[in-house]
LOGU-149106 format. One record per residue (C-alpha): residue number from 1; residue in three letters; x, y, z. Coordinates in Angstrom, 2 decimals. Layout:
LOGU-149106
SITE, NUM, ALA, X, Y, Z $
...
This chain:
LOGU-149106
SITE, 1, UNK, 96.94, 90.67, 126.82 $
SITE, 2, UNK, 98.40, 92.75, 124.31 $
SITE, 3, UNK, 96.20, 93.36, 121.11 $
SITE, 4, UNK, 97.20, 95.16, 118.02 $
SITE, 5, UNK, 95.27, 95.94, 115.34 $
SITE, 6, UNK, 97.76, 97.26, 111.92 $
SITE, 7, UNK, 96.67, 98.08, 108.61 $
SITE, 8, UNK, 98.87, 98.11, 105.86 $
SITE, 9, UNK, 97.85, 100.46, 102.38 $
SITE, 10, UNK, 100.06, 97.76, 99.76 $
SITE, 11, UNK, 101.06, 99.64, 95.93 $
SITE, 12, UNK, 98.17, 98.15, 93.55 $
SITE, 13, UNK, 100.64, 95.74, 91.79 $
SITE, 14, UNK, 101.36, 94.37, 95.69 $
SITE, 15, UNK, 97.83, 93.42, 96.17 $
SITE, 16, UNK, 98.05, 90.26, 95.00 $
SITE, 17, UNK, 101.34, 89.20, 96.35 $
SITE, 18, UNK, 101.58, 90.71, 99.94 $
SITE, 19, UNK, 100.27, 87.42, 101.77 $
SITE, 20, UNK, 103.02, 85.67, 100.35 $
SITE, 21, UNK, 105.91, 88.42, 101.07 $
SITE, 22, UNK, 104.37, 88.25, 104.90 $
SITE, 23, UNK, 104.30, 84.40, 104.93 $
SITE, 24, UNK, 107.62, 83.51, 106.54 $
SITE, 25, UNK, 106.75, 86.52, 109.07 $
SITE, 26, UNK, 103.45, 85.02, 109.98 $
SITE, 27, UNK, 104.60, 81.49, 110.34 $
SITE, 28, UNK, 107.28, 82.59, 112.54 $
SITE, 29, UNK, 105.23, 85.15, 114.83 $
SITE, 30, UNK, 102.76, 82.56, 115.11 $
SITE, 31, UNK, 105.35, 79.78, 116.61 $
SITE, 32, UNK, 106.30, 82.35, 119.13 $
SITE, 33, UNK, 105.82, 82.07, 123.12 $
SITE, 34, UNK, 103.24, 84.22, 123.53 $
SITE, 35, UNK, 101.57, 84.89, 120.86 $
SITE, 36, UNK, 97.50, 84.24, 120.71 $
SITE, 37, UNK, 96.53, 84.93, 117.27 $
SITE, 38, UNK, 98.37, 86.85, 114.40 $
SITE, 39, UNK, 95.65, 86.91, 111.65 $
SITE, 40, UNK, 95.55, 88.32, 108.04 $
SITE, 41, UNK, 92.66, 89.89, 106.27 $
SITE, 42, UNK, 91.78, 91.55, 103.26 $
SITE, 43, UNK, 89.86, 95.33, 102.96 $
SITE, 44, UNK, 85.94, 94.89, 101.24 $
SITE, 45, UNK, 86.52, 98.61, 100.93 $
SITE, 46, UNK, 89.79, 98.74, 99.39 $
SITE, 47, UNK, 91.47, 95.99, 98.16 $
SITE, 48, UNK, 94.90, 96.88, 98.59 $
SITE, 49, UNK, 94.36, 97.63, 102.19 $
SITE, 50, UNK, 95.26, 94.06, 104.63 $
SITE, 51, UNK, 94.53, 94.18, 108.24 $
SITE, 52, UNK, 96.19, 92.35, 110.62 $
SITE, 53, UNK, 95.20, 91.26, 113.89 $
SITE, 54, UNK, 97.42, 90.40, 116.36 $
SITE, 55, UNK, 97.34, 89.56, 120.44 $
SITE, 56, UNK, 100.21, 88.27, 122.52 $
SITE, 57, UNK, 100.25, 87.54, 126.19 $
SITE, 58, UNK, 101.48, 90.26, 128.58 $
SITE, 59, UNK, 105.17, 91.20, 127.65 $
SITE, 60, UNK, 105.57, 88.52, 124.85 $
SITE, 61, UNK, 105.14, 90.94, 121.96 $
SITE, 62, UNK, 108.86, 92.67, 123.18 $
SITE, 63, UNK, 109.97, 89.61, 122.30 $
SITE, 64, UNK, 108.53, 89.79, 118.77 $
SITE, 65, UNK, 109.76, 93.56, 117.61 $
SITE, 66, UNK, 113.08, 92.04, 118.89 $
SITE, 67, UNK, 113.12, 88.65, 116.85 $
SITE, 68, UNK, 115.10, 88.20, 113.82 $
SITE, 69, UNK, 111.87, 87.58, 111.73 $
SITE, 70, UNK, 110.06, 91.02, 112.81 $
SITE, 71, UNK, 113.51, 92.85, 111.68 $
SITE, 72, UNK, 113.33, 91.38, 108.50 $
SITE, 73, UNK, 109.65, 92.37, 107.63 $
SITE, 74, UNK, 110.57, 95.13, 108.48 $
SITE, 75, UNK, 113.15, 95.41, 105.70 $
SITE, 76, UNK, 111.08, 93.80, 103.14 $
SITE, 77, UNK, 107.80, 95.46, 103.85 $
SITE, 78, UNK, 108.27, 98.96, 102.29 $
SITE, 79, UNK, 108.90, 97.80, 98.42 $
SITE, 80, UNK, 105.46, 96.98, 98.70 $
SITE, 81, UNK, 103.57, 99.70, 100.87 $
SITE, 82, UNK, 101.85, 102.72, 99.96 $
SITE, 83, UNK, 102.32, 104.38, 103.15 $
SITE, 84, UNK, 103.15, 103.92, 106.69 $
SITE, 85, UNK, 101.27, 101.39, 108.44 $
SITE, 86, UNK, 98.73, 102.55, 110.97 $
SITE, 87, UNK, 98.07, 100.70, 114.20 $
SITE, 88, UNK, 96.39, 100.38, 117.75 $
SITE, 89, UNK, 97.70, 98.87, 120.24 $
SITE, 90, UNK, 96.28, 98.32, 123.95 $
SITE, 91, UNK, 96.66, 96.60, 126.93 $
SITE, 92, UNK, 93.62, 94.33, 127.52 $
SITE, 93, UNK, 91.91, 92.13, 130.81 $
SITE, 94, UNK, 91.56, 88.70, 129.54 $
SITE, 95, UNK, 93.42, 85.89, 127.54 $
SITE, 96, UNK, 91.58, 85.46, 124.17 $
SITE, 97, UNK, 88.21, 86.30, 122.47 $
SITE, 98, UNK, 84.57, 86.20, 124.49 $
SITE, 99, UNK, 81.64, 85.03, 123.08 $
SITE, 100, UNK, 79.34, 88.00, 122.07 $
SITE, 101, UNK, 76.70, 88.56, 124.41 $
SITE, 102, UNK, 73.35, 89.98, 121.79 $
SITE, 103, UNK, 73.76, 86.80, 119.78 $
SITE, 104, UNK, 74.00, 83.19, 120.75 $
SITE, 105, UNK, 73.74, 80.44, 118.72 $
């Protein structure tokens, strides 16, 4: 599995509106082959900092920085960012989220 964490620093007046200027990408990454989870959330820190994380099986996210919908996030994205996204990515053993092992419930 591929899994890639991003965070995007959004201008102040974007804060409020940057879910909805990623919508149509996150609808569309999530209907693609491959892809496990593509999740949005919000900085308690700093609240125009958004995290996103994101896992897609083996090669499938090649696919994604190659679809239509990727290019054109890319071209509306910067209007509202402060700076360049930062981001991890890695190559990971497994296929989705374990269950924590010091607390069961």
């Amino acid at each position: 599995m591929i899994f890639i964490v991003v965070k995007f620093k959004v201008k102040p007046d974007w804060s409020e509106r940057w879910l909805d200027l990623v919508a149509d990408f996150t609808q569309a990454t999530r209907q693609e082959p491959g892809n496990l989870w593509f999740d949005w959330s919000r900085s308690v820190d700093d609240p125009n900092e958004f995290v996103l994380v994101e896992a897609f099986k083996d090669d499938a996210a090649g696919d994604h920085v190659n679809s239509a919908h990727f290019k054109q996030a890319m071209a509306d994205m910067p209007q509202a960012l402060a700076e360049t996204p930062r981001i991890i990515s890695r190559q990971l053993d497994g296929e989705g989220w374990d269950r924590m092992g010091e607390l069961t419930i």
